[in-house]
C-alpha positions in Angstrom: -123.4 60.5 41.1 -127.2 58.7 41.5 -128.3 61.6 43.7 -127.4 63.8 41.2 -128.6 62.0 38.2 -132.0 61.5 38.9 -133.3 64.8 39.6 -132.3 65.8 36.6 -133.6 63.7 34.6 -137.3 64.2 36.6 -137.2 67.8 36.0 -136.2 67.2 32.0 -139.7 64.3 32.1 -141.6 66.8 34.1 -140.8 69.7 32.4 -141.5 67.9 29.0 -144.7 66.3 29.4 -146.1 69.9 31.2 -144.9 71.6 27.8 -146.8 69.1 25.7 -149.5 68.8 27.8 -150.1 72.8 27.6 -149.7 72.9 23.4 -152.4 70.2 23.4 -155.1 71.6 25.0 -154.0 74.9 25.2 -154.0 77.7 28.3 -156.8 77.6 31.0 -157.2 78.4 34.5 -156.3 74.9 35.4 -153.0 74.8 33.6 -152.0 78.2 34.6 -152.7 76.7 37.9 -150.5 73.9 37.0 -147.9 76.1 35.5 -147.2 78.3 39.0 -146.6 74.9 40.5 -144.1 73.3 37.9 -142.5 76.8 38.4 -142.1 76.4 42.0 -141.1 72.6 41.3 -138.7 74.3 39.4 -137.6 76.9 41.3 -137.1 74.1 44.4 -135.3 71.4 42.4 -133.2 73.9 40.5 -131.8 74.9 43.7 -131.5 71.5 45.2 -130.0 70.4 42.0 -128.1 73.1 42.3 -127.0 73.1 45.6 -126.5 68.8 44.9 -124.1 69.8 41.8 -121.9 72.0 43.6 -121.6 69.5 46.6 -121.4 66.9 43.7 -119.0 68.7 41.7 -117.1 70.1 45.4 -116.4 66.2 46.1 -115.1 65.0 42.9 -112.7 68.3 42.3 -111.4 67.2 46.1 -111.4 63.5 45.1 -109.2 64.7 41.8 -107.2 66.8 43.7 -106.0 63.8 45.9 -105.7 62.0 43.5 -103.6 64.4 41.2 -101.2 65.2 44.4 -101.2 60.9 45.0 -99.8 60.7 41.4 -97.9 63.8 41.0 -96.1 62.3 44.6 -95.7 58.8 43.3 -94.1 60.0 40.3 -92.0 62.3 41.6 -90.9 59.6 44.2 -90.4 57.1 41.4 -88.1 60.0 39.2 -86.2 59.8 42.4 -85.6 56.7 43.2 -84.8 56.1 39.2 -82.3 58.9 40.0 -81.2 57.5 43.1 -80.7 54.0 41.2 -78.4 55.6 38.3 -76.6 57.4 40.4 -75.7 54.4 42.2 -75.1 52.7 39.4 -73.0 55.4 37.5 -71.3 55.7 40.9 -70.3 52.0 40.8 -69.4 51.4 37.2 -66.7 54.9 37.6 -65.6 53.1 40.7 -65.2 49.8 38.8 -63.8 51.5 36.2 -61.5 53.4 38.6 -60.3 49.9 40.5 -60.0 48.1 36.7 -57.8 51.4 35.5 -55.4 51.3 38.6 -54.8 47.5 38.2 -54.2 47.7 34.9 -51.4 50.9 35.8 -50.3 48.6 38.6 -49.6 45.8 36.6 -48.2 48.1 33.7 -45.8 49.7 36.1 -44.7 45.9 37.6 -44.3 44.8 33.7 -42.6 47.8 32.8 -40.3 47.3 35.3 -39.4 43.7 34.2 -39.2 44.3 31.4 -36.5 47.4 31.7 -35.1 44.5 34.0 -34.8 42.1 31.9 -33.6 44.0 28.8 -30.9 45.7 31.1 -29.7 42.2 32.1 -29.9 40.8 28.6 -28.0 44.4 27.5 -25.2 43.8 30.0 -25.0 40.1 29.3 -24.6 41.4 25.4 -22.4 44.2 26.0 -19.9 41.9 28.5 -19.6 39.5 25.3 -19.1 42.1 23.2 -16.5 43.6 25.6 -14.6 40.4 25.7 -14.4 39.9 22.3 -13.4 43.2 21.4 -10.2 43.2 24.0 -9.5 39.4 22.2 -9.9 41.3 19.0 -7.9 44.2 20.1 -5.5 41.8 21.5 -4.7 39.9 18.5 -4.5 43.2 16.8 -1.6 44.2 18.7 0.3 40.8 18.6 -0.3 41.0 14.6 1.0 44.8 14.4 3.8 43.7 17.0 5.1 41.3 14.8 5.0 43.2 11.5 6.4 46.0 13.7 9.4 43.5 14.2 9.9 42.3 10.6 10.0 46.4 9.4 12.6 46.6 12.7 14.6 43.6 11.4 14.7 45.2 7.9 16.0 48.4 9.4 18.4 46.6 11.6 20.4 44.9 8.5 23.1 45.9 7.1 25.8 44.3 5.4 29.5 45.7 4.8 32.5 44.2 4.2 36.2 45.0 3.0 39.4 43.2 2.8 42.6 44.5 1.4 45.6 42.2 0.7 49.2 44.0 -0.4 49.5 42.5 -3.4 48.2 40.6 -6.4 50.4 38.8 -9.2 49.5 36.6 -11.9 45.7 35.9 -13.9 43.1 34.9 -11.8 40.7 35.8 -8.8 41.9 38.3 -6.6 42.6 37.1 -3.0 43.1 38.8 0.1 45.1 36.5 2.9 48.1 36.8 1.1 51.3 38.1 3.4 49.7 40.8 5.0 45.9 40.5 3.7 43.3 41.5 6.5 40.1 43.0 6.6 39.6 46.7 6.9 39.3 47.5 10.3 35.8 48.9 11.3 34.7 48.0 8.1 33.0 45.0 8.6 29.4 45.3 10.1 26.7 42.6 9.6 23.8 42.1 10.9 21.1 40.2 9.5 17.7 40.6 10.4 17.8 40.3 14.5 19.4 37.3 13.8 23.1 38.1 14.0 24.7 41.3 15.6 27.9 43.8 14.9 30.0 42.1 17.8 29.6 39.4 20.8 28.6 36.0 20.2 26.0 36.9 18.2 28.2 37.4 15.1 29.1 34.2 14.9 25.9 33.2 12.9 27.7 36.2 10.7 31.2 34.8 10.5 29.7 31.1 9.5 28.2 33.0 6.8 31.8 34.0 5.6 30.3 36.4 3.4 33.9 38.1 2.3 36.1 35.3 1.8 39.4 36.5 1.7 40.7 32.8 0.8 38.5 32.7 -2.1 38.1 36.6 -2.9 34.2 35.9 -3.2 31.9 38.1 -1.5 28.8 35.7 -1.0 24.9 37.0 -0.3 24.1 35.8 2.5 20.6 33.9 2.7 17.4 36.7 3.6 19.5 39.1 2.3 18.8 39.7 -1.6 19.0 43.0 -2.6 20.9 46.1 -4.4 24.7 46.1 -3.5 27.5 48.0 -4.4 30.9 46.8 -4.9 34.2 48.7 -5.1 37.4 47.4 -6.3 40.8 49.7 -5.8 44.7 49.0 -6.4 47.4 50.4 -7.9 48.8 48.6 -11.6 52.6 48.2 -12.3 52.7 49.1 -15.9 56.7 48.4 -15.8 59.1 45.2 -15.6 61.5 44.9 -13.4 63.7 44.4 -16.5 63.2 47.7 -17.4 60.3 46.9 -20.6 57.1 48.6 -21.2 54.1 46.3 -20.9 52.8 46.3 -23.9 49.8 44.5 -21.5 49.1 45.9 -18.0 47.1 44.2 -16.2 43.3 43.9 -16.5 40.9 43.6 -13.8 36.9 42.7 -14.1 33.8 42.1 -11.8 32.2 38.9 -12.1 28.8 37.6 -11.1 28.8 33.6 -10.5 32.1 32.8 -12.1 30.3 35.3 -15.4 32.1 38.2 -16.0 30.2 41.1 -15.7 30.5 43.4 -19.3 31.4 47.1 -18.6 33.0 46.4 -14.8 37.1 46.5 -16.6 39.7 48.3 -14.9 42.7 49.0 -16.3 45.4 51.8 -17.3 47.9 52.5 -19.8 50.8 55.3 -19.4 53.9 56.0 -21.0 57.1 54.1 -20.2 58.9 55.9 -17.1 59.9 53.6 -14.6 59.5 56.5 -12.0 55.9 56.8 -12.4 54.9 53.2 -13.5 52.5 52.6 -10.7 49.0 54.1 -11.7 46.2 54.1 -9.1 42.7 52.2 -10.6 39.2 52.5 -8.9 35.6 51.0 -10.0 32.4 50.8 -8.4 29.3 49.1 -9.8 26.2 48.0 -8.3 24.5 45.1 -8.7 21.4 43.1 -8.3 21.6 39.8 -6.1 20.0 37.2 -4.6 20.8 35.0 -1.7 23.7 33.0 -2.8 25.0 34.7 -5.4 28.9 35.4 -5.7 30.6 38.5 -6.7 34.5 38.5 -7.6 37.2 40.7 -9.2 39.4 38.6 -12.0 42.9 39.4 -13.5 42.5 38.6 -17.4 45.7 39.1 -18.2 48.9 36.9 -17.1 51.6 39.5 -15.9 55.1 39.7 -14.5 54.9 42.3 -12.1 53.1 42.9 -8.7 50.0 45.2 -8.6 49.9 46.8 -4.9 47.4 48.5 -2.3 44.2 46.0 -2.9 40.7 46.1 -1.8 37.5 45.1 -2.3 34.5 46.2 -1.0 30.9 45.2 -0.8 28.1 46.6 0.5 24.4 45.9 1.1 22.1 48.8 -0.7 18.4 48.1 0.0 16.5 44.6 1.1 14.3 43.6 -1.6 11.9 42.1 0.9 12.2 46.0 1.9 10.1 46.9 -1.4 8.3 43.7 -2.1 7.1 42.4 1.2 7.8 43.7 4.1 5.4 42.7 6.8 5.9 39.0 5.3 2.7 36.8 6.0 1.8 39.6 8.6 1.1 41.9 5.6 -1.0 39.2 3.8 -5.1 40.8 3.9 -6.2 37.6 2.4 -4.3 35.3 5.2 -7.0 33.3 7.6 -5.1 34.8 10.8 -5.0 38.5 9.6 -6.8 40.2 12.4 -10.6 41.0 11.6 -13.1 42.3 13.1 -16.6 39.6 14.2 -20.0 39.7 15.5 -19.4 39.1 19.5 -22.4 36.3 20.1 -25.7 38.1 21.1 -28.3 36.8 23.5 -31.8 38.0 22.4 -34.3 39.8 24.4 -38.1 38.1 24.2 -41.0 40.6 25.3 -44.1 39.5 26.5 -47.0 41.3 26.2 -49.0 42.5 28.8 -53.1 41.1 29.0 -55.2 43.8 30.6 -58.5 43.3 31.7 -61.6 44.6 30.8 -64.3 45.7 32.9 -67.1 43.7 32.5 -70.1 46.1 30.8 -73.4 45.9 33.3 -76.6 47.5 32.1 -78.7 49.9 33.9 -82.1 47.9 34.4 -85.1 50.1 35.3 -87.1 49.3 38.3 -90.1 49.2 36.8 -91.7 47.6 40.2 -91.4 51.3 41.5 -94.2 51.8 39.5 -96.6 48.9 40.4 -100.7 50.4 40.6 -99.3 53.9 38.6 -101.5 53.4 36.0 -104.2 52.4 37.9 -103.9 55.7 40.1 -103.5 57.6 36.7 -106.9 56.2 35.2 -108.6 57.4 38.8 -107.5 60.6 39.2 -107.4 61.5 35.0 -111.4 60.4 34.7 -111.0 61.2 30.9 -108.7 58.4 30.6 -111.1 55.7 29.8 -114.5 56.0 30.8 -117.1 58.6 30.3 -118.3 60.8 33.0 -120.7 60.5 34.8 -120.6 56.8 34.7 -117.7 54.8 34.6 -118.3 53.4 31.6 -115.9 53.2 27.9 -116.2 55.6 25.5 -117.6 54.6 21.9 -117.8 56.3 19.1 -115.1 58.6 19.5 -117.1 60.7 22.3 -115.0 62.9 24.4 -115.4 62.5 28.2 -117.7 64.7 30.1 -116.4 66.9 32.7 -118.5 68.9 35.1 -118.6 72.2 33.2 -119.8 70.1 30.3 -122.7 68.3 32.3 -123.8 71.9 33.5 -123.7 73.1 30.4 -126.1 70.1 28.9 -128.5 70.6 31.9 -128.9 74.3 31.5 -129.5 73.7 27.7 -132.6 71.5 28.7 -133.7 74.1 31.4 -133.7 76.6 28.4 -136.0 74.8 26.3 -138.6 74.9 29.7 -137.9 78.8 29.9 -137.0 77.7 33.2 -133.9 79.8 35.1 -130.0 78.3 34.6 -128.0 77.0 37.0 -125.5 79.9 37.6 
């Protein structure tokens, strides 16, 4: 730059002193003289500043060039290996990310899996408890129905008939039947009581102590668990003659009675004319009647005859249970009883879940490498000239002047060469 500086300015003092030399003392010989020489001074230093410029001008654009292909290469190596780097990071962090995701379905596949485990095992456990409760539950159910089953079985099995028939009955008082010939009607009696007591075999017996037709007595007795409706039927023939030949002005009069009580409504009796051919009249009454255990039912002669009444019988019969209507199943029936069958809540274990922790991949930053970059700006303040010095000299720009580039300084030097009417630099 000093071989191409000076010249320049010599031919700018030259050229300016000659020009104010000449308006001074105006044109002669001698300065025309003088003028063919500046001219050839010229002509010589504007082609060896010329020839100086372009070899000047020739070095720097080469200089620039290298230096524009050193940074445009530094960069572009440096936007690489940035590229490079976040690749490799970006690489790494989706392969972190990756490894993190399949541990975290590894361990949510083992978890899952205990913990299908574990409630299956806790659901077995729970339905094996409810199993065994319900078959105690179902069990206890059938012994309950079993037994009310029985007591409706016993009700159906009971029955209670009875009839004894004696030949004859004389005077006023209760009709007996083991008198002579008195008996019970055969096949008549059948008793059974509950499951307790049978028809025939031993197990009458409990039956027979019951002696619920008395033919001693003539009381037909209810035995105990049997209340209920009965019927009763009383049957004979009445002698309305004497054997001397007189018309009873009184035949006898027979009645029902319920505990020694004489039951209104229940008389039998007759009344026909005298004819000692057809004196013996045939008498029938039924009634039924509402007992309870231990109550006694009777037939009573009123009236005090003289004559024998024939063909007697009484009957009794047992109707309907009233535990038949009022409480059949018995305790068995009772909702409200502590051992009526019911259903419970079968113990339940409970299932605890634990929830499963996964883990987080830890966040890493991309960090530039800004060491790639170490003497950049540097090479970018030698190769851009404008970027903080003024050409030609190195020097900082004041005063907000705008670098100098070699067109520029060409252009100032052939504005000076003007002024000397002296030929441009092409």
């Amino acid at each position: 730059s000093g071989e191409m500086r000076n010249p320049t300015i010599y031919v700018a003092v030259i050229v300016t002193l000659l020009m104010q030399q000449a308006a001074t003392k105006g044109v002669d010989r001698q300065t025309m003289m003088h003028k063919a020489q500046i001219e050839e001074l010229a002509r010589v230093l504007k082609e060896a500043v010329r020839d100086d410029l372009q070899k000047s001008l020739l070095v720097k654009h080469n200089k620039l060039l290298e230096r524009t292909k050193n940074f445009i290469t530094k960069t572009l190596n440096y936007v690489d290996k940035t590229f490079e780097d976040f690749k490799t990071h970006f690489e790494k962090k989706i392969q972190n990310n990756n490894e993190n995701a399949m541990n975290n379905f590894d361990a949510l596949e083992k978890h899952t899996k205990t913990t299908l485990t574990e409630i299956n095992k806790t659901l077995m456990q729970n339905l094996r408890k409810i199993n065994v409760k319900s078959m105690e539950e179902h069990t206890d159910i059938i012994s309950w129905a079993h037994q009310r089953a029985e007591l409706h079985e016993d009700i159906f099995k009971t029955k209670i008939t009875a009839c004894a028939k004696n030949e004859g009955h004389f005077g006023k008082g209760v009709v007996k039947y083991n008198n002579g010939d008195g008996h019970y009607l055969q096949d008549s009696v059948s008793i059974r009581i509950k499951n307790s007591t049978c028809d025939r075999g031993v197990c009458m017996e409990p039956a027979r102590a019951e002696n619920i037709l008395d033919k001693a007595r003539g009381v037909f007795k209810v035995p105990s668990k049997a209340s209920g409706e009965y019927m009763f039927t009383f049957t004979l023939r009445i002698d309305t003659w004497t054997t001397s030949g007189r018309y009873l002005l009184q035949p006898s009069s027979y009645v029902f009675r319920k505990n020694h009580r004489i039951i209104k409504g229940t008389q039998i009796s007759t009344n026909v004319m005298p004819n000692w051919k057809s004196d013996k009249v045939p008498v029938s009454r039924t009634i039924f009647l509402k007992l309870k255990e231990g109550d006694e039912v009777d037939v009573f002669q009123e009236i005090y005859t003289q004559t024998l009444d024939d063909d007697v019988s009484f009957c009794g019969a047992l109707l309907h249970l009233d535990q038949a209507s009022t409480n059949p199943g018995d305790l068995f029936a009772d909702s409200e009883s502590s051992n009526f069958p019911s259903g419970t809540v079968a113990a339940q274990d409970a299932w605890h879940h634990n929830d499963l922790a996964f883990t987080q991949v830890m966040p890493v930053d991309f960090t530039l490498q800004k060491d790639n970059l170490s003497g950049h700006k540097e090479s970018l303040t030698e190769t851009l000239i404008s970027g903080d010095s003024c050409w030609p000299t190195l020097r900082p720009c004041s005063d907000g002047q705008w670098p100098m580039h070699g067109k520029d300084a060409i252009d100032g030097i052939n504005e000076s060469l003007k002024e000397m009417d002296i030929d441009v630099i092409p």
